[in-house]
N, C-alpha and C positions, 0 to 999 in steps of 0.2 A: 359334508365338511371336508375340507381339503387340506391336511396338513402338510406344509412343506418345508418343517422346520423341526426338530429336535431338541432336548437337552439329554443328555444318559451319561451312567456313569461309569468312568472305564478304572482299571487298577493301573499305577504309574510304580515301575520299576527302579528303586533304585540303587546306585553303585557308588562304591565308594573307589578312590583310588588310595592304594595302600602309600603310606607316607608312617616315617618310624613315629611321628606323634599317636597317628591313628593307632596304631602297631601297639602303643604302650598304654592307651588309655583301654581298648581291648585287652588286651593280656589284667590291665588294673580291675577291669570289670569280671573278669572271669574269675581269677584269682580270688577275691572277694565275695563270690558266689559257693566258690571253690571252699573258703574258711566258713560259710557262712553252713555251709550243711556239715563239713567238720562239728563245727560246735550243736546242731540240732542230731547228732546223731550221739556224743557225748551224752546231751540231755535226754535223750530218750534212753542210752542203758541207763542211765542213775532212776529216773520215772522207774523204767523198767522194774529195777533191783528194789527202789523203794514201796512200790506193792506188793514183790513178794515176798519182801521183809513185813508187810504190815500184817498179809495176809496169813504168815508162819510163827508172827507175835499173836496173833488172835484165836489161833486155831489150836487143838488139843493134840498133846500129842503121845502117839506118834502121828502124825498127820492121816485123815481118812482120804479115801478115794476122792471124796468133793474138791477136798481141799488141793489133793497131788492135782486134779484136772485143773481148778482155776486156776496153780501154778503155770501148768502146760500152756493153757491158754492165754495166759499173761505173753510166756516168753514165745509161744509161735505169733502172736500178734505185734512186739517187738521185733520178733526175726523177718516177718515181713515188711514193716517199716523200715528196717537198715536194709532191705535189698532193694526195697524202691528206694530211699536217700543213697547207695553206692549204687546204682541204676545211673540215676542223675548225674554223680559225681563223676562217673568214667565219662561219662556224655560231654559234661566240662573238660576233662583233663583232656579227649580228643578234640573238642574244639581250640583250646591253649594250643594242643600240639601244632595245629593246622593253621592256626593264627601265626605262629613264629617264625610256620616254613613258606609266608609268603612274600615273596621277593617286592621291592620299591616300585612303585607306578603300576603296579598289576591291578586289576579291577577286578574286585570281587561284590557281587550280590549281598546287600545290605537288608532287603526286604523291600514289603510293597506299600504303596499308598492309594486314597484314590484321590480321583480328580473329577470332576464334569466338562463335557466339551459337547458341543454344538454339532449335528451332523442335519443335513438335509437331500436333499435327491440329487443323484451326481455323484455323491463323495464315496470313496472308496472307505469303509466301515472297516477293515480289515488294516488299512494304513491309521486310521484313526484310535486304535485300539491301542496299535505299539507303540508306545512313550515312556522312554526312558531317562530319570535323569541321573548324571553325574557329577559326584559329592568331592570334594578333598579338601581336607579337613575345615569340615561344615560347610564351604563356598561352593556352590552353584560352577562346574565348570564347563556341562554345557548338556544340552535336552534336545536330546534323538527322537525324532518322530515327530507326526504332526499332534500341533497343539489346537 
């Protein structure tokens, strides 16, 4: 059997060109991601504080050794969850940074998609791979590479 015809799937790049709309709905989304672990790290001290309040209501005191551990282990398992949520949050606040500092019609990598495209004997595989499109603000302005 002789196949002389393809279908395969490649990843298509895409690009935005920075425009101050783009600029501000980015900053809207980050920001918002930005409050949005603000408030889950709030609720995790009060969760926090309110187990070792239940656990310090229930317990005899002066509190035994069980009780001082499940404390510990209450608040180091809280203390690692606020340094993965401030992990994240610095992550955010360099992205905001790096969003703000970039100048009008600059093209920056948006991320990838994929697509299907047709290759058969002859085609250069390596030109057919690189396809890239460009985005401002949501419109198509224009697809590098063969399609």
């Amino acid at each position: 059997m002789d196949i002389s015809k393809l279908i395969l799937k490649r990843p298509v790049n895409i690009k935005v060109i920075v425009t101050d709309r783009w600029k501000e709905e980015v900053i809207q989304q980050l920001q918002g991601q930005i409050n949005q672990l603000d408030g889950n790290l709030q609720a995790l001290d009060l969760q926090g504080q309110r187990a070792i309040s239940e656990i310090q209501k229930t317990s005899i005191k002066p509190p035994g050794p069980q009780v001082t551990q499940q404390i510990e282990n209450i608040q180091g398992q809280v203390n690692q969850k606020k340094g993965e949520l401030l992990q994240q949050k610095n992550q955010l606040l360099t992205q905001l940074q790096q969003v703000q500092s970039l100048e009008q019609d600059q093209e920056v990598s948006q991320g990838q998609m994929e697509s299907f495209f047709s290759i058969e004997k002859g085609d250069n595989l390596i030109q057919k791979l690189n396809l890239e499109i460009v985005v401002k603000d949501g419109i198509v302005e224009d697809i590098r590479g063969e399609i």
